[in-house]
N, C-alpha and C positions, 0 to 999 in steps of 0.2 A: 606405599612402596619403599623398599631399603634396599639400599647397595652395601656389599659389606666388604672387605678389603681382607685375603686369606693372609695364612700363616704359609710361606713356602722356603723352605731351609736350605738355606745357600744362596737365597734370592730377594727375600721379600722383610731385609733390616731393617733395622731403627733407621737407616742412612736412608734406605729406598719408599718405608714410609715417609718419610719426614718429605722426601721428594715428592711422591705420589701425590699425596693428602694435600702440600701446598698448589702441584698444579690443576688439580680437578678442583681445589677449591674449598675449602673448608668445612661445609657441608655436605660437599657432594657424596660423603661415605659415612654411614651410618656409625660401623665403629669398623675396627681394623682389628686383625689378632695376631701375636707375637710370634715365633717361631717355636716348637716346643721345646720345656727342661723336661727329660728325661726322667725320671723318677727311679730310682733302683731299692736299696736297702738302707738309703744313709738319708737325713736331714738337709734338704740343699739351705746354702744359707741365701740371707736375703739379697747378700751380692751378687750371689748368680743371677736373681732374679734380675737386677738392675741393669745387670749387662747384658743380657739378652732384651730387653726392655727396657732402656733409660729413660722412657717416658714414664717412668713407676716416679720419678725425683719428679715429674713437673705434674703431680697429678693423673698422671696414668693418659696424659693426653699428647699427641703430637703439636710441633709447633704452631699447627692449623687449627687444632683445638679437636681432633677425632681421637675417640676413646681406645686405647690399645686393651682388650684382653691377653689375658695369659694363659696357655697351652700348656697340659701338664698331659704325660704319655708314660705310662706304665700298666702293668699288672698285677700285682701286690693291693688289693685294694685297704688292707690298712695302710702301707707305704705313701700310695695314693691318698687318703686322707688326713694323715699327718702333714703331710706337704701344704695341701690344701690347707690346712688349720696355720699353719705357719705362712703360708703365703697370706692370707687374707690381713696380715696384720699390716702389710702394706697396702690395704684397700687397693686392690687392682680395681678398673671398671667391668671386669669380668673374670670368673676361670671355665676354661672350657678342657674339654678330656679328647683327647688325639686317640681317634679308630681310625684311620685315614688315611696315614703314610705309608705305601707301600717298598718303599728305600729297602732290597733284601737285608744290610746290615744290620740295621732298626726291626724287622721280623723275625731274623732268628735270635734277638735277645725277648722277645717274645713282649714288643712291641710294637704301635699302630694297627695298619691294618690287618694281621695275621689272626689276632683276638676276633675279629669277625664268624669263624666257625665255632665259636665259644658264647656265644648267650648269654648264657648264665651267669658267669665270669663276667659279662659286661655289667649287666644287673647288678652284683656283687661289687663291682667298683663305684654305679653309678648308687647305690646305695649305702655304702661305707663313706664316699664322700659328701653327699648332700647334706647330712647335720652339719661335717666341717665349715660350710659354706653358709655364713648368714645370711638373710632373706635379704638384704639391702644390695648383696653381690649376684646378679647375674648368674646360673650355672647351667651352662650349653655342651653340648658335646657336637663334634664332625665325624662322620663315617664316611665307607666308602658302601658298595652293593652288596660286597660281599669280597670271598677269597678266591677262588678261579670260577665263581658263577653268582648270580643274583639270587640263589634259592633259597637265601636267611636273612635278604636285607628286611623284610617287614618283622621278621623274628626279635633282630640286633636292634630296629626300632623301638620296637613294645618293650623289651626287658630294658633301655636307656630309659623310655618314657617314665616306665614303671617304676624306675629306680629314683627318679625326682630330677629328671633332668630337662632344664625348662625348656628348651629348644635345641634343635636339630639341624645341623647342616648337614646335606647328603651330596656326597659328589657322585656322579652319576657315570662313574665306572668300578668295576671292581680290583683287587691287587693285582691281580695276572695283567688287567686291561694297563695297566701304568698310566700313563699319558699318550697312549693313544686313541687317536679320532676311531670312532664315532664316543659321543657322549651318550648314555642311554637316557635321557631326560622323562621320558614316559615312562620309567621305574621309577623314578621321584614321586609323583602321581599313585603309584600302587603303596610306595609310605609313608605318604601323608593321609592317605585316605584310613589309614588303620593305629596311627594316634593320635590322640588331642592336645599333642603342642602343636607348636605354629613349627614349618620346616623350612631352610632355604632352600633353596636349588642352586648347583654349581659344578662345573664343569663346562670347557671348551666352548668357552662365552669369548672371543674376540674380536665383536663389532657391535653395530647395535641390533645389525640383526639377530646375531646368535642372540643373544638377548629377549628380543621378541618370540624367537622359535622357541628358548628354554621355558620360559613364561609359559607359551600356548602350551607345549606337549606335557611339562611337568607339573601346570596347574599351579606353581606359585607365583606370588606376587615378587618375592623378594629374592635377590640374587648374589653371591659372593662369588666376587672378581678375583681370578688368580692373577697368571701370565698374560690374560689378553690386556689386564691394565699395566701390567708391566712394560707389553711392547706397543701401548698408547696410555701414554700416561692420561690424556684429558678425554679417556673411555667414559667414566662415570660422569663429566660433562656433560657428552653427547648423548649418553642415556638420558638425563634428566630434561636433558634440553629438547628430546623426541619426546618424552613421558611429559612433557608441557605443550607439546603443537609446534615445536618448530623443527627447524632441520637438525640433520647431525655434522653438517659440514665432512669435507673432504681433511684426512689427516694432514696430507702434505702439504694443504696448506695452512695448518696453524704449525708448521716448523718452526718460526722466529720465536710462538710462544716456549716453545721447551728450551731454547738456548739460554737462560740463564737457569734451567732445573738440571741440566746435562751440569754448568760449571757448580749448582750447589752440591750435587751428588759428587764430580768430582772431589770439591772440598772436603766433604763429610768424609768419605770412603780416605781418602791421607788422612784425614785425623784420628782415622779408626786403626787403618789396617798398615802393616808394615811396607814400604815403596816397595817393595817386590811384589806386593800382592795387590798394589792399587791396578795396574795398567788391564789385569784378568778383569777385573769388577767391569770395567768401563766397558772390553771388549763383550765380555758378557749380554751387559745388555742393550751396545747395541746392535748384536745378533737378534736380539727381540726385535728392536724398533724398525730393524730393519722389512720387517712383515708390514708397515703400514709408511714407512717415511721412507724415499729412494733416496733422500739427503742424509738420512745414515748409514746408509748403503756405503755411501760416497764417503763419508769419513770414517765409515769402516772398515775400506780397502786401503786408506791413508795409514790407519791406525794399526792394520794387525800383524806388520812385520816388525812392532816398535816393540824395544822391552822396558823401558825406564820413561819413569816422567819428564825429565826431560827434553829427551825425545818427542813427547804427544803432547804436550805443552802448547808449544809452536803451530801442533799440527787443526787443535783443537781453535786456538785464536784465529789461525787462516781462514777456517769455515764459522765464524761467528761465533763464538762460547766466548765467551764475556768474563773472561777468569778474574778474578780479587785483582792478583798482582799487576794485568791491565787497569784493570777499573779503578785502582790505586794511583 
């Protein structure tokens, strides 16, 4: 069994890996993947890679030691495999190719998941890029079902397979569905049954049961956690911890454990991003957390009339976050 940690843009940083990976634990995420570079008609250089992925300087690993791949999203499959040839030179622990994002911006430059009514075109990519890719690196791809219906996902399967693509994550909605419930999980099930890689399953997993239910209806073993480990960071915990015989425990009460992951993430996110844009990040997620913990509820309603750190500072020490300059 693997839990796998997605790539989600705007959401799922070096700052919020680094966060994630250290509270579920070290092992508890098989690897994790980076948010995607874009790929157009130019050579990105190896900077960019770093910045979207700083875990490329420590080994390609976060500070908990989980492998980050790297997410390349285009159409151009030369474009696409030049990148890939140049990226490898910083031995990421994986590249994986972005079918997946349904973001309209990202579709009508005629990428993510739009490429889905395209086939052939995926083949073509997933074949131009695999010589770039040496055997020692990993090379995965993620889709989604399809573009306003499920009627090409085994199609989009067979030509990635075909094309040398060692494995498959499938989210189990298609671009029209966005990120809305329901999950099709029982279409995961109809494309695995029709390649011989191994596939994950993944979509609107946020507890352990969704979990359980992904697993039985999609028939895989292994699952890649978006937003539900977002808005519980110690999700992959209590999966492992039910996938071993014991319980999964109630979220609200491991609060005390995530008060010092709330003040590393705050740290991280100021040393990333400008103070103007630190206060959104926080608010952000905990609109997530707020789905399983009523104690971020509570410093959520503190929090979201505030615009400056300074301001939430204070408000974050009141409810327990254990900030540096305290702790100093």
């Amino acid at each position: 069994m693997r839990l796998l940690l997605a790539p989600m843009e705007g959401l799922l940083d070096d700052a919020m890996r680094d966060v994630l990976t250290r509270a579920a634990g070290g092992e508890a995420y098989d690897h994790a993947v980076a948010e995607f570079a874009r790929v157009t008609s130019t050579l990105l250089p190896h900077r960019f890679y770093t910045r979207i992925s700083p875990e490329l300087l420590h080994r390609g690993r976060t500070a908990a030691g989980t492998p980050v791949r790297i997410q390349l999203l285009g159409s151009d499959p030369e474009c696409m495999a030049e990148n890939a040839a140049h990226l490898t030179r910083l031995t990421p622990p994986g590249i994986d190719l972005n079918f997946g994002c349904p973001a309209p911006t990202v579709n009508r430059h005629r990428g993510g998941a739009i490429l889905l009514d395209e086939p052939e075109l995926l083949h073509r990519i997933a074949l131009a890029v695999r010589p770039a890719v040496p055997a020692t690196i990993p090379f995965t791809a993620k889709m989604r079902l399809g573009v306003n219906d499920h009627g090409r996902a085994v199609e989009c399967a067979q030509a990635l397979a075909g094309g040398g693509v060692e494995e498959l994550v499938v989210h189990a909605r298609s671009k029209l569905d966005a990120y809305r419930p329901p999950a099709y999980w029982e279409e995961i099930a109809k494309v695995a049954a029709a390649v011989d890689i191994p596939v994950v399953a993944n979509g609107e997993v946020w507890n352990v049961s969704d979990w359980q239910r992904c697993r039985a209806e999609s028939g895989q073993r292994d699952v890649m956690l978006g937003r539900g480990a977002v808005a519980d960071p110690l999700l992959a915990q209590r999966i492992r911890r039910v996938a071993a015989g014991g319980q999964a425990g109630a979220p609200e009460d491991d609060w005390p454990e995530l008060l010092p992951a709330i003040a590393h993430f705050w740290e991280r996110v100021g040393a990333k991003l400008e103070a103007r844009h630190v206060p959104g990040r926080l608010k952000q997620w905990l609109k997530l957390l707020e789905r399983n913990y009523p104690q971020a509820a509570r410093l959520a309603l503190e929090v979201r009339p505030l615009r400056n750190t300074l301001e939430i500072e204070p408000v974050l020490r009141r409810h327990g976050v254990p900030l540096i300059a305290e702790a100093a």
